[in-house]
Predicted model as a PDB file, atoms N, CA, C, CB and O in Angstrom, pLDDT in the B-factor column:
MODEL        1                                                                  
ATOM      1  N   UNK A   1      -3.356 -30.350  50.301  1.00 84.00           N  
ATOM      2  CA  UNK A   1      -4.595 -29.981  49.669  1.00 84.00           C  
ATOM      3  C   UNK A   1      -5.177 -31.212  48.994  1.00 84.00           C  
ATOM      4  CB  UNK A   1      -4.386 -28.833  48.662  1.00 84.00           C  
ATOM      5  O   UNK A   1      -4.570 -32.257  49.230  1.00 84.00           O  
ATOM      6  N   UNK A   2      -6.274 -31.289  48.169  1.00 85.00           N  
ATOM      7  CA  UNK A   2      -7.097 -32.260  48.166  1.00 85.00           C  
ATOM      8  C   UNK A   2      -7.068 -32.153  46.294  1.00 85.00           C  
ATOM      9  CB  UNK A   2      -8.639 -31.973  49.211  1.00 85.00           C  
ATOM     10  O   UNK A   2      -6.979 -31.071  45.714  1.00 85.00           O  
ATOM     11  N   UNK A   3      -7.163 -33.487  45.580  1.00 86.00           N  
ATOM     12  CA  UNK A   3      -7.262 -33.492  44.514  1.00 86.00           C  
ATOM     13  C   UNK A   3      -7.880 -34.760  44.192  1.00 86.00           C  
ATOM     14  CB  UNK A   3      -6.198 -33.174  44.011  1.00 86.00           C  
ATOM     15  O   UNK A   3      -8.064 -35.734  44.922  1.00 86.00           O  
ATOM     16  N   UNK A   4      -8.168 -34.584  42.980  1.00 87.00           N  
ATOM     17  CA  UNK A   4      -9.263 -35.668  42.584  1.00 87.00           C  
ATOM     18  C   UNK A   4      -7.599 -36.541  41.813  1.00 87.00           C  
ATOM     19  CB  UNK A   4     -11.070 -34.935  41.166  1.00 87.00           C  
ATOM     20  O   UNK A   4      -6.574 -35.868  41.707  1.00 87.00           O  
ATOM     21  N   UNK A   5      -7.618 -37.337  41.577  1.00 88.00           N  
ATOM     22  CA  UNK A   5      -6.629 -38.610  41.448  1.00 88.00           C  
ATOM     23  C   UNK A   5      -6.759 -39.484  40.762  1.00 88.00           C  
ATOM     24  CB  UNK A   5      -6.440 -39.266  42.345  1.00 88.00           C  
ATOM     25  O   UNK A   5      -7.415 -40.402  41.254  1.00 88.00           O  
ATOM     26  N   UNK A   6      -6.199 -39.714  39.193  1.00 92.00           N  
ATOM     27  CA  UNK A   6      -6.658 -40.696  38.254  1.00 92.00           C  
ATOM     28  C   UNK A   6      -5.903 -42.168  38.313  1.00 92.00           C  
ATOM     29  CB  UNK A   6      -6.487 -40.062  36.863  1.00 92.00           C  
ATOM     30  O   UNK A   6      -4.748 -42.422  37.971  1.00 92.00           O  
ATOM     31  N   UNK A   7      -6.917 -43.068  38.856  1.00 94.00           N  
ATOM     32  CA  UNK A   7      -6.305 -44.210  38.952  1.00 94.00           C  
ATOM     33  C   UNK A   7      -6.034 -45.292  37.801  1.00 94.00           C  
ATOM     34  CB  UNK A   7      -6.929 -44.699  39.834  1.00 94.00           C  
ATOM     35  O   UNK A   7      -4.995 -45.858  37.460  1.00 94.00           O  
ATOM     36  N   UNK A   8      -7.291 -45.366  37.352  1.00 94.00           N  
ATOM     37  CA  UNK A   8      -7.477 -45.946  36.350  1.00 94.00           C  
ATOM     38  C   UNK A   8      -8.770 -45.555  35.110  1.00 94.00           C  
ATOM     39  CB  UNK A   8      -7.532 -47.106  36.930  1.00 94.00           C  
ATOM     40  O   UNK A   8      -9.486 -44.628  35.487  1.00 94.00           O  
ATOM     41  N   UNK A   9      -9.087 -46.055  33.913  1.00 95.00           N  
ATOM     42  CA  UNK A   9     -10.242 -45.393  33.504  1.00 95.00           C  
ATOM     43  C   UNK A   9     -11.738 -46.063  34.502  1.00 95.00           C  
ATOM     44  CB  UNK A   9     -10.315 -45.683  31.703  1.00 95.00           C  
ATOM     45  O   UNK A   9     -11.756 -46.949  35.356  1.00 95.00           O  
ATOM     46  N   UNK A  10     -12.579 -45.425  34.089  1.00 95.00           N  
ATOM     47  CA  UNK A  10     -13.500 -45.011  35.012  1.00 95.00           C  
ATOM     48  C   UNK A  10     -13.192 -45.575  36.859  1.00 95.00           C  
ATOM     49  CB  UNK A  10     -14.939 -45.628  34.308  1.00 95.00           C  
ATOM     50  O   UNK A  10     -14.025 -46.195  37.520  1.00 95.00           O  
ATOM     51  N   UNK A  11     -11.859 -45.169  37.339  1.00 95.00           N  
ATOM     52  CA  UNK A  11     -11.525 -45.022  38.547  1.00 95.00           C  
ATOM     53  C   UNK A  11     -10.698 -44.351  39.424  1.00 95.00           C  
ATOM     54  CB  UNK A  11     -11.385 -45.713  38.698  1.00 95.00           C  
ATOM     55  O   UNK A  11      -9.601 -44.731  39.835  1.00 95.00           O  
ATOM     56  N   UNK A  12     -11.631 -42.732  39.841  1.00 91.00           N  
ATOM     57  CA  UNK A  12     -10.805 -41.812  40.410  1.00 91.00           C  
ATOM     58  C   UNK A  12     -10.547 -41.949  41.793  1.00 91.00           C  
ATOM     59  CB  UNK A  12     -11.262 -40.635  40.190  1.00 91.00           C  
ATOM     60  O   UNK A  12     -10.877 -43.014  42.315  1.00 91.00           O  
ATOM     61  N   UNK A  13      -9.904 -40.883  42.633  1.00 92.00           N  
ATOM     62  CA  UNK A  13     -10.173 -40.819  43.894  1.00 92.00           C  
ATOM     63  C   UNK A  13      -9.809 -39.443  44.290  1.00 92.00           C  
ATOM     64  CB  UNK A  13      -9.526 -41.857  44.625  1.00 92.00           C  
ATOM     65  O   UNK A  13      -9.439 -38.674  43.402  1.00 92.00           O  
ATOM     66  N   UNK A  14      -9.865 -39.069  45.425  1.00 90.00           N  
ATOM     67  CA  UNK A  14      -9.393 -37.896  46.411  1.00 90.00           C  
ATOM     68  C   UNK A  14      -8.382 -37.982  47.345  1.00 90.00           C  
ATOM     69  CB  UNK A  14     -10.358 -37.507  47.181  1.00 90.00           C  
ATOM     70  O   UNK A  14      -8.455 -38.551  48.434  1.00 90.00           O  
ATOM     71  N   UNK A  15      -7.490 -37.430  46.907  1.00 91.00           N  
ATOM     72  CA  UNK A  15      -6.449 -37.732  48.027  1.00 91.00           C  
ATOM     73  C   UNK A  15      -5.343 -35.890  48.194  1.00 91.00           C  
ATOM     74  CB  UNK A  15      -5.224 -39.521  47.261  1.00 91.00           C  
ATOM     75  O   UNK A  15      -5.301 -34.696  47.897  1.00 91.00           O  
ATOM     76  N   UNK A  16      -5.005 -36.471  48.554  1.00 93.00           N  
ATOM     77  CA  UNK A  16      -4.064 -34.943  49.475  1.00 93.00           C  
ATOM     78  C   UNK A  16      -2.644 -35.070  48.834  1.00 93.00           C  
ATOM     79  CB  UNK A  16      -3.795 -35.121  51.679  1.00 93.00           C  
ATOM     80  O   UNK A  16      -1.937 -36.037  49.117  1.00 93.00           O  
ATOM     81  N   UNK A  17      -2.278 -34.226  48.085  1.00 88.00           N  
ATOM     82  CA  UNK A  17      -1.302 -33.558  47.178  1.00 88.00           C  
ATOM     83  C   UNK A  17      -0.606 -32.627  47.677  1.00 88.00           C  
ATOM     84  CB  UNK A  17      -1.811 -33.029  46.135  1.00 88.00           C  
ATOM     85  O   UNK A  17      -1.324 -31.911  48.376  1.00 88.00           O  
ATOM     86  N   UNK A  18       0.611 -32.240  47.651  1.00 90.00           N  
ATOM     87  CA  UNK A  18       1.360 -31.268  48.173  1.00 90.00           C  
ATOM     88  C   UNK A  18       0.883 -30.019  47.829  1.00 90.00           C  
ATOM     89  CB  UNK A  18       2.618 -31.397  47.841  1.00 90.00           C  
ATOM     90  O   UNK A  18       0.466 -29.879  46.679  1.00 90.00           O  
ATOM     91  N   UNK A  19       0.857 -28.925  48.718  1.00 88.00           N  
ATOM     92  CA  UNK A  19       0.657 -27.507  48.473  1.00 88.00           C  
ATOM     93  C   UNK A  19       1.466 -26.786  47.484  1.00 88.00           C  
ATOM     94  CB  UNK A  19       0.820 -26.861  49.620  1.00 88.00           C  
ATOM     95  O   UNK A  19       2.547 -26.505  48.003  1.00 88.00           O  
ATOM     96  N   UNK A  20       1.381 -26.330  46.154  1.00 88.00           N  
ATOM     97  CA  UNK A  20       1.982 -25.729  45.499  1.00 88.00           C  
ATOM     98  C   UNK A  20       2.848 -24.304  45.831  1.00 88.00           C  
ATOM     99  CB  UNK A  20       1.195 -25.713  44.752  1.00 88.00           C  
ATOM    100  O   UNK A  20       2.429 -23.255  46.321  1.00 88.00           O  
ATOM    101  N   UNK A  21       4.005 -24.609  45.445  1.00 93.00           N  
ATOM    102  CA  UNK A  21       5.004 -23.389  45.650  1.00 93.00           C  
ATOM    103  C   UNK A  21       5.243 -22.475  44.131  1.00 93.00           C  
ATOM    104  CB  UNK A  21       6.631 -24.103  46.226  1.00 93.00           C  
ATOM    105  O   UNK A  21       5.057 -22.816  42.963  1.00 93.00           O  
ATOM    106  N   UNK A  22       5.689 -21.306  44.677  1.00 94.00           N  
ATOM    107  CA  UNK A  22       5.911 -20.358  43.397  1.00 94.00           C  
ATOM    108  C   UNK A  22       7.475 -20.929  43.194  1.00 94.00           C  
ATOM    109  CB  UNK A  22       5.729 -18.370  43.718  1.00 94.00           C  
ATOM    110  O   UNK A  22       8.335 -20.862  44.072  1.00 94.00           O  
ATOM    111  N   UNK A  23       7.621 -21.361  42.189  1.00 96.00           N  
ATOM    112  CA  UNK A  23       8.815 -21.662  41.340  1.00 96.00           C  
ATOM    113  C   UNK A  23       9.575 -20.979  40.673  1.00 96.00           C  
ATOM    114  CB  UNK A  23       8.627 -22.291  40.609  1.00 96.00           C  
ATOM    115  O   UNK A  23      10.765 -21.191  40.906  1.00 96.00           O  
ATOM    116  N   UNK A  24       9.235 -19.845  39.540  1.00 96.00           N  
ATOM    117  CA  UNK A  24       9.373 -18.970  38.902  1.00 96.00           C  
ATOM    118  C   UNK A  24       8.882 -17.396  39.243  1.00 96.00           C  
ATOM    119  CB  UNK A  24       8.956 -19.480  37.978  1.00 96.00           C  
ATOM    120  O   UNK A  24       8.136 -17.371  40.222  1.00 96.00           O  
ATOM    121  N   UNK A  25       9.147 -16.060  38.635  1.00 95.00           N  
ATOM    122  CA  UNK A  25       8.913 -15.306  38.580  1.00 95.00           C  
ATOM    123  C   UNK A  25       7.587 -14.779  38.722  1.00 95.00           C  
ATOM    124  CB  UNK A  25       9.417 -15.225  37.962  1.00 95.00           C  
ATOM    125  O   UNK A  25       6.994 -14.226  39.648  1.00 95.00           O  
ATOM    126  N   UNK A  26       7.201 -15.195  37.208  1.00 93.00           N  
ATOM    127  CA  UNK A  26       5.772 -15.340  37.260  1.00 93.00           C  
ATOM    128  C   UNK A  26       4.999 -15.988  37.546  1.00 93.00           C  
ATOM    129  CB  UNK A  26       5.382 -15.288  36.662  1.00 93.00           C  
ATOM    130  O   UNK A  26       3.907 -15.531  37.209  1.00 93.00           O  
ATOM    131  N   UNK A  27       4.931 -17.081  38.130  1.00 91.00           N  
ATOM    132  CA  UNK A  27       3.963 -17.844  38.766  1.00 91.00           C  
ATOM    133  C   UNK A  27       2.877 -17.668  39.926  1.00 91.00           C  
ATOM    134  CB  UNK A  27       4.581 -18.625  39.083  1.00 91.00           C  
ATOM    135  O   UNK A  27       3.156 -17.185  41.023  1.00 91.00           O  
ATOM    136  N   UNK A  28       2.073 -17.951  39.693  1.00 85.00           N  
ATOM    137  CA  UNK A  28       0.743 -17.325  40.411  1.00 85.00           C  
ATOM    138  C   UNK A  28      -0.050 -18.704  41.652  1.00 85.00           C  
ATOM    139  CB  UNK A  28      -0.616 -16.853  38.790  1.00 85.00           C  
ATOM    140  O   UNK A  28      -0.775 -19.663  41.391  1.00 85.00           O  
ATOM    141  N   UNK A  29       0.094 -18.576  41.991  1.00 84.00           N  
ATOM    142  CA  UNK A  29      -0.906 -19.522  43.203  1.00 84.00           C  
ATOM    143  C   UNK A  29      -2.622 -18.933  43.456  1.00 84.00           C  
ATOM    144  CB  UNK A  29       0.011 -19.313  45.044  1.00 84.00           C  
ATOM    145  O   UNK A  29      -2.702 -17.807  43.949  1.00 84.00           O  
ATOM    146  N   UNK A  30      -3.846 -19.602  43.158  1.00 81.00           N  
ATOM    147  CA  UNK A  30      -4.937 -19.121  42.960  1.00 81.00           C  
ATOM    148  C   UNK A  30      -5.639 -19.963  44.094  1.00 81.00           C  
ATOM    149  CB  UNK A  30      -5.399 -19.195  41.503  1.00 81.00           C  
ATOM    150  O   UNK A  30      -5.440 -21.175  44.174  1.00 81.00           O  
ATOM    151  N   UNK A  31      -6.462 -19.294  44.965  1.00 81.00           N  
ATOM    152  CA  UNK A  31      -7.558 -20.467  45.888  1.00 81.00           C  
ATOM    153  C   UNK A  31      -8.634 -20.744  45.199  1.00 81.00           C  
ATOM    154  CB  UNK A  31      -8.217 -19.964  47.344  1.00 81.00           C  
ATOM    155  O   UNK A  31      -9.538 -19.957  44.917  1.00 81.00           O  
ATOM    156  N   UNK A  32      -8.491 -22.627  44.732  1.00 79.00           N  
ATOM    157  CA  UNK A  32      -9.535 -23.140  44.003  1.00 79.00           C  
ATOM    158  C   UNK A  32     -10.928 -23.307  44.701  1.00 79.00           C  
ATOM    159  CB  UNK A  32      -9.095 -24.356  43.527  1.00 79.00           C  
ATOM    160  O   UNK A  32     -11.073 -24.133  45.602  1.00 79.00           O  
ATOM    161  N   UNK A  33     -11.922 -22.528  44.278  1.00 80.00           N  
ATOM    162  CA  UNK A  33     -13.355 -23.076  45.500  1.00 80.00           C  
ATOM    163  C   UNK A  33     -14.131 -24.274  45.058  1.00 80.00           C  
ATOM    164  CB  UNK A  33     -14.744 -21.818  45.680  1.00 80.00           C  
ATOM    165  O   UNK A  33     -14.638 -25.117  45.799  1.00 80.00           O  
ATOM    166  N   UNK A  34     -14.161 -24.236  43.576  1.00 79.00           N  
ATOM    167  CA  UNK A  34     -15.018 -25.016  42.916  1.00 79.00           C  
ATOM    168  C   UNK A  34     -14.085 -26.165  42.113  1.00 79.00           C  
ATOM    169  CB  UNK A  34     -15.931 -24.078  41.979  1.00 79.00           C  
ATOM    170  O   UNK A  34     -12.950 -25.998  42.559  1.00 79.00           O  
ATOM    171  N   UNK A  35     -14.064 -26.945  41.408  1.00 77.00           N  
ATOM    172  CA  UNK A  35     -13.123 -27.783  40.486  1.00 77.00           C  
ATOM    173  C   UNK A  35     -14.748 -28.741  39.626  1.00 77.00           C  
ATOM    174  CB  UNK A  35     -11.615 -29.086  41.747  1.00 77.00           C  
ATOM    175  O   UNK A  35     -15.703 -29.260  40.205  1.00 77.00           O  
ATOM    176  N   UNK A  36     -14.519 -28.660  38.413  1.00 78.00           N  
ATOM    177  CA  UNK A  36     -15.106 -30.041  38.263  1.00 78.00           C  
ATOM    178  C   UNK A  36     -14.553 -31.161  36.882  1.00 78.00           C  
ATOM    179  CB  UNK A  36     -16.751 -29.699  38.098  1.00 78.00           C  
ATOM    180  O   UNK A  36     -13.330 -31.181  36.749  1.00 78.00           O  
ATOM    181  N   UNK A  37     -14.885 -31.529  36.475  1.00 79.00           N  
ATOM    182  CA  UNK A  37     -14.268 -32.564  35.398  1.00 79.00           C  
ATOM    183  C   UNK A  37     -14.964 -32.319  34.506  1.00 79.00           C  
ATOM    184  CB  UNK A  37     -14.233 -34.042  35.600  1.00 79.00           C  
ATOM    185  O   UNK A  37     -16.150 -32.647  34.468  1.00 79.00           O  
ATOM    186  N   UNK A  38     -14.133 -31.456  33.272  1.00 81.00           N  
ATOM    187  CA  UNK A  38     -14.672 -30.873  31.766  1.00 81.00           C  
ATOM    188  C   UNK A  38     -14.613 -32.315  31.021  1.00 81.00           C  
ATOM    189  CB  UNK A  38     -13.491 -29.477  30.880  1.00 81.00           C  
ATOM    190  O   UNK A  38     -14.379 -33.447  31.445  1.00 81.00           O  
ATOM    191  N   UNK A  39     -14.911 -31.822  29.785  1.00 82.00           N  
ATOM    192  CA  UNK A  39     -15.005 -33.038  28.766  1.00 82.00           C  
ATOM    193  C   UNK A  39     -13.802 -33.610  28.506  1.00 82.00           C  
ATOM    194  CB  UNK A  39     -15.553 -32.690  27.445  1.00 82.00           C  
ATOM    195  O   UNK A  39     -13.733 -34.825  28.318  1.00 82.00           O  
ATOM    196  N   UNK A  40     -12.575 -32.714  28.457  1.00 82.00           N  
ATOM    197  CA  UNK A  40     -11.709 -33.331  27.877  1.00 82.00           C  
ATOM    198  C   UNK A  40     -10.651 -34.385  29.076  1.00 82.00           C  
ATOM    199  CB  UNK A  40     -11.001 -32.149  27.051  1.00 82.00           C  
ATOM    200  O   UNK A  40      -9.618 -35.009  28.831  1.00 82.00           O  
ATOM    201  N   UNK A  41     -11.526 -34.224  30.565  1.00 85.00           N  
ATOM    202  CA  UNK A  41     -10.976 -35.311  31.654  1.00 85.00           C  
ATOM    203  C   UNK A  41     -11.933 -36.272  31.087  1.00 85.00           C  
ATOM    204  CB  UNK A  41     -11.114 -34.984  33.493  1.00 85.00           C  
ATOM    205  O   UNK A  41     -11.493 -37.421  31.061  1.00 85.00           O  
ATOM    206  N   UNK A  42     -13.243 -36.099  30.580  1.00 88.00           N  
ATOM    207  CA  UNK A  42     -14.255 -37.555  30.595  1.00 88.00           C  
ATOM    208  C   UNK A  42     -13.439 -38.445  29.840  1.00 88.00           C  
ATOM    209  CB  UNK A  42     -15.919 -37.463  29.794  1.00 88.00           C  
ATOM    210  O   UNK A  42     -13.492 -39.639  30.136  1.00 88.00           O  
ATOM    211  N   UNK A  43     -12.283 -37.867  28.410  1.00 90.00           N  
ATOM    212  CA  UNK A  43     -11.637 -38.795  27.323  1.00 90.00           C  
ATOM    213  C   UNK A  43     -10.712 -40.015  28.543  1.00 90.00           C  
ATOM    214  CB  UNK A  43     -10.338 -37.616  26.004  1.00 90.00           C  
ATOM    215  O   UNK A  43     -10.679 -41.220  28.795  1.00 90.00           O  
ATOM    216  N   UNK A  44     -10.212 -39.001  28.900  1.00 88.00           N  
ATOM    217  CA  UNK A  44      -9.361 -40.247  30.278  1.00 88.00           C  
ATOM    218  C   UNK A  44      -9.583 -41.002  31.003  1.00 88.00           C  
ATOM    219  CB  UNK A  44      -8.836 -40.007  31.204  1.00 88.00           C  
ATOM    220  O   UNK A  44      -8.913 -42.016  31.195  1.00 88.00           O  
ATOM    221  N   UNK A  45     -11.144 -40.495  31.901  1.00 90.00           N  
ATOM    222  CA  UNK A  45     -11.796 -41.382  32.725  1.00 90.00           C  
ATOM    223  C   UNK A  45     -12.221 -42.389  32.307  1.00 90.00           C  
ATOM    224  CB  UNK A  45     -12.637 -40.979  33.256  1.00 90.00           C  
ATOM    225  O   UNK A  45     -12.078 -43.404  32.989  1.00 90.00           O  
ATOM    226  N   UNK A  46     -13.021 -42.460  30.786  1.00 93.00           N  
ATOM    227  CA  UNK A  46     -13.264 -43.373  29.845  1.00 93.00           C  
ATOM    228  C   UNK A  46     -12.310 -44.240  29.651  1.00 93.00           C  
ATOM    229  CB  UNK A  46     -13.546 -42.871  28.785  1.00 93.00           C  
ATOM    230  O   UNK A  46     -12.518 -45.453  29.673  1.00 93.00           O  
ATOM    231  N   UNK A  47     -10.958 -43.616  29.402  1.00 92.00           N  
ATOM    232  CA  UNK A  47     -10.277 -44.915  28.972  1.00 92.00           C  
ATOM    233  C   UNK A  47      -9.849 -44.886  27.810  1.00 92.00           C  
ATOM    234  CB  UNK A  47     -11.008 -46.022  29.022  1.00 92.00           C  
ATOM    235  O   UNK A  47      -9.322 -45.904  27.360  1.00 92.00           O  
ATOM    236  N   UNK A  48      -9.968 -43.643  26.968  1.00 92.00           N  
ATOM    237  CA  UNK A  48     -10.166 -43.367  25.620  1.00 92.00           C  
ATOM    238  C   UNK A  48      -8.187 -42.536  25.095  1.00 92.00           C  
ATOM    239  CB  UNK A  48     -11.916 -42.046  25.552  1.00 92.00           C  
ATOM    240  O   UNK A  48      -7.753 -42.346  23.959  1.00 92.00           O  
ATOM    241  N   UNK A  49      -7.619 -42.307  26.200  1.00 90.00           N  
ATOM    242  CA  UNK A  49      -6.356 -41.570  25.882  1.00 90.00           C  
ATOM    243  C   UNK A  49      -5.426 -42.722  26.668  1.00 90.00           C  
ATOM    244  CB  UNK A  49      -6.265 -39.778  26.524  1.00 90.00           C  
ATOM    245  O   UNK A  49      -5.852 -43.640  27.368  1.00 90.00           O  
ATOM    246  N   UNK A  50      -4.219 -42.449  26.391  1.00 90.00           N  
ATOM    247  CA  UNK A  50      -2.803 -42.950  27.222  1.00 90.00           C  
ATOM    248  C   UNK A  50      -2.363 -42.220  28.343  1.00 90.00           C  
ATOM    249  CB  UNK A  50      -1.556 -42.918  26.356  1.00 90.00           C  
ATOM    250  O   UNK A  50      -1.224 -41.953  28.725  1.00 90.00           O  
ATOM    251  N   UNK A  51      -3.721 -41.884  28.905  1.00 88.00           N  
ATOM    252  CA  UNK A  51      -3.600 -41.288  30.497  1.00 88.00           C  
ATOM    253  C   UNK A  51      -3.055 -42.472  31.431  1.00 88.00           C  
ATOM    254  CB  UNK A  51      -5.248 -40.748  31.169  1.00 88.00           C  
ATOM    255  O   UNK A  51      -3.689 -43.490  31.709  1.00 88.00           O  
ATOM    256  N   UNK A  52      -1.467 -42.075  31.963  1.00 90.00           N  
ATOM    257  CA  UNK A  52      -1.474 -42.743  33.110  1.00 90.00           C  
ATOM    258  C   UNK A  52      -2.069 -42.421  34.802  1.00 90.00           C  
ATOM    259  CB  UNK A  52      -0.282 -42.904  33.081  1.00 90.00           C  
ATOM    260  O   UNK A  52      -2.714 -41.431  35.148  1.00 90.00           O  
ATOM    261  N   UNK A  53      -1.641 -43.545  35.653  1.00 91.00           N  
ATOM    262  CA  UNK A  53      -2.694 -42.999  37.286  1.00 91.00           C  
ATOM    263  C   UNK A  53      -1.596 -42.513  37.203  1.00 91.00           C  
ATOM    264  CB  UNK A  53      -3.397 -43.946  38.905  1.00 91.00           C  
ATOM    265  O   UNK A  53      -0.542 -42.716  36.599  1.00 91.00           O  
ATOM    266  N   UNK A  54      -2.179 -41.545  38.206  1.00 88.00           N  
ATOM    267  CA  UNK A  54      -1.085 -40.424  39.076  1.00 88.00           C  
ATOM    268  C   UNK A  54      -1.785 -38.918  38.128  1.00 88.00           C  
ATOM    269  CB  UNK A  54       1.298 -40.852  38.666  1.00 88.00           C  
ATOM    270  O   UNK A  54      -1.558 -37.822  38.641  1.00 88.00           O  
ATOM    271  N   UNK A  55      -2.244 -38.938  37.375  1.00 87.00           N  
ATOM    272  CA  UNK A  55      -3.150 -37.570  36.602  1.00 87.00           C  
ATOM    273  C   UNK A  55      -3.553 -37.150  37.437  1.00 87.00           C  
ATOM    274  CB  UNK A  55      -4.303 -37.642  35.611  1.00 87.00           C  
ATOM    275  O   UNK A  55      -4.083 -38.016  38.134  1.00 87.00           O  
ATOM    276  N   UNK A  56      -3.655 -35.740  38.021  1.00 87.00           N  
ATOM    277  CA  UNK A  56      -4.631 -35.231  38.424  1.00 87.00           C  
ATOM    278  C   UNK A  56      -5.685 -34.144  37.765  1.00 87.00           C  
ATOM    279  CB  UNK A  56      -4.165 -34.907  39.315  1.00 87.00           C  
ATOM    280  O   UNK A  56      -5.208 -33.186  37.157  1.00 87.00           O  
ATOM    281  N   UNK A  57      -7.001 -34.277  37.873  1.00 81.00           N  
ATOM    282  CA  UNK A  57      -7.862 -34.207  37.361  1.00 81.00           C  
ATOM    283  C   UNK A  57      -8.040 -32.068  37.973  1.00 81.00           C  
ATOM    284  CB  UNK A  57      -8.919 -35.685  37.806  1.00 81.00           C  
ATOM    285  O   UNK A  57      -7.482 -31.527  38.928  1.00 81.00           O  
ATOM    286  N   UNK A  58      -8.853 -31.540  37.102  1.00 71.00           N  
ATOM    287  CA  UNK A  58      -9.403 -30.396  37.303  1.00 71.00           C  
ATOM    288  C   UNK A  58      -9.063 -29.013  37.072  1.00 71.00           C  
ATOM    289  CB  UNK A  58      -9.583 -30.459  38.212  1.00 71.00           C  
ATOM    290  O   UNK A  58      -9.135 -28.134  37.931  1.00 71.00           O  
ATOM    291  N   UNK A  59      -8.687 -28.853  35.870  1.00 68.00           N  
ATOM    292  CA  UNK A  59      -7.967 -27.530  35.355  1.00 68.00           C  
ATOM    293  C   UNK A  59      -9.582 -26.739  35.070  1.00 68.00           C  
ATOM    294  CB  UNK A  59      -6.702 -27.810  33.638  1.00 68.00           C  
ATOM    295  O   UNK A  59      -9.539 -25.510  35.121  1.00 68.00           O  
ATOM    296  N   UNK A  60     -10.956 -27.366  34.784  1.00 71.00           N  
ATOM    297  CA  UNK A  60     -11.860 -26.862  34.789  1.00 71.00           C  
ATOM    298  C   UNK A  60     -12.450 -26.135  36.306  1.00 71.00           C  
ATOM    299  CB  UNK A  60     -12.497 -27.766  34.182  1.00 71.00           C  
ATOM    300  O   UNK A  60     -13.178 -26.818  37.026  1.00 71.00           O  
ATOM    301  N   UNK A  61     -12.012 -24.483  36.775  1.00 69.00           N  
ATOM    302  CA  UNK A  61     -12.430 -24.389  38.178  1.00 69.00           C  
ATOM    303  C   UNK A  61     -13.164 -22.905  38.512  1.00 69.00           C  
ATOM    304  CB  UNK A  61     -11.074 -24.618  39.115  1.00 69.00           C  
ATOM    305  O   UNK A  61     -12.824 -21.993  37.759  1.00 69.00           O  
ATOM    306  N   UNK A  62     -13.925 -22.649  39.337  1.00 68.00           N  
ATOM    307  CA  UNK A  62     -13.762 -21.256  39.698  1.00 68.00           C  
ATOM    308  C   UNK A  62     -12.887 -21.201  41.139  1.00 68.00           C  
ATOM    309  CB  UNK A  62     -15.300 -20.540  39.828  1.00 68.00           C  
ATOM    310  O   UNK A  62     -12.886 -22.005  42.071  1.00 68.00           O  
ATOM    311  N   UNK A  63     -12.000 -19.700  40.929  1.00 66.00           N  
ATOM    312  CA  UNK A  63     -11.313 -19.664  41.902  1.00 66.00           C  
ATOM    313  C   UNK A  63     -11.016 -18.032  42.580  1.00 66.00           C  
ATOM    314  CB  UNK A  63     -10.174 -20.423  41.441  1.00 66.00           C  
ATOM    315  O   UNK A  63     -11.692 -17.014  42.434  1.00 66.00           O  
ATOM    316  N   UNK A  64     -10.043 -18.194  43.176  1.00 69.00           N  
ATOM    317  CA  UNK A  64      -9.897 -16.885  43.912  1.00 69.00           C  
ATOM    318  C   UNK A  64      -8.810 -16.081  43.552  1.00 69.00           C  
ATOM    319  CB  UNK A  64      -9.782 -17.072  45.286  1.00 69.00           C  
ATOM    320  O   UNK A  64      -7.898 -16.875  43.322  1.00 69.00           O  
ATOM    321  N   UNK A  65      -8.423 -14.987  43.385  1.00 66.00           N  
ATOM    322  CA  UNK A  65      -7.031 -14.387  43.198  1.00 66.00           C  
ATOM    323  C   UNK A  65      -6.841 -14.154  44.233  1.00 66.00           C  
ATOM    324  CB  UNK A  65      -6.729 -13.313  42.409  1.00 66.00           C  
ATOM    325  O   UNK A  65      -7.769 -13.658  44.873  1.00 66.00           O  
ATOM    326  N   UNK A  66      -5.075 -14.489  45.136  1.00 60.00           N  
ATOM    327  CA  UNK A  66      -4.715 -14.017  46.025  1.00 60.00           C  
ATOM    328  C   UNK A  66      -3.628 -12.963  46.121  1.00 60.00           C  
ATOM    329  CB  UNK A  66      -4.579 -14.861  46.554  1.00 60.00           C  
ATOM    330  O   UNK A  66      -3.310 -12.502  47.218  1.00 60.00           O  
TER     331      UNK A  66                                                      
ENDMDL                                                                          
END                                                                             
């Protein structure tokens, strides 16, 4: 699957991430349609936190229940 990818501050990318597995009991797997980058990714992209690369970006999403 496809994720946005924090390289450095102001330098992301898109790249392909492993498909998430259910691990636990409760764990839920959701189909993301939308994703975008809330405020509190802009602190990282900026440069402004001790974000290392390898972050991936987009807990801000609309999605699907499956």
């Amino acid at each position: 699957m496809k994720a946005v990818h924090y390289e450095k501050p102001f330098e992301v990318s898109v790249r392909e991430i492993p498909v998430p597995q259910i691990e636990h009991p409760d764990d839920v797997i959701i189909k993301v349609t939308t994703a975008a980058i809330c405020g509190s990714d802009l602190h990282m992209y900026q440069g402004r936190t001790a974000a290392e690369s390898g972050l991936v970006f987009g807990e801000t999403s609309i999605q699907v229940e499956t």
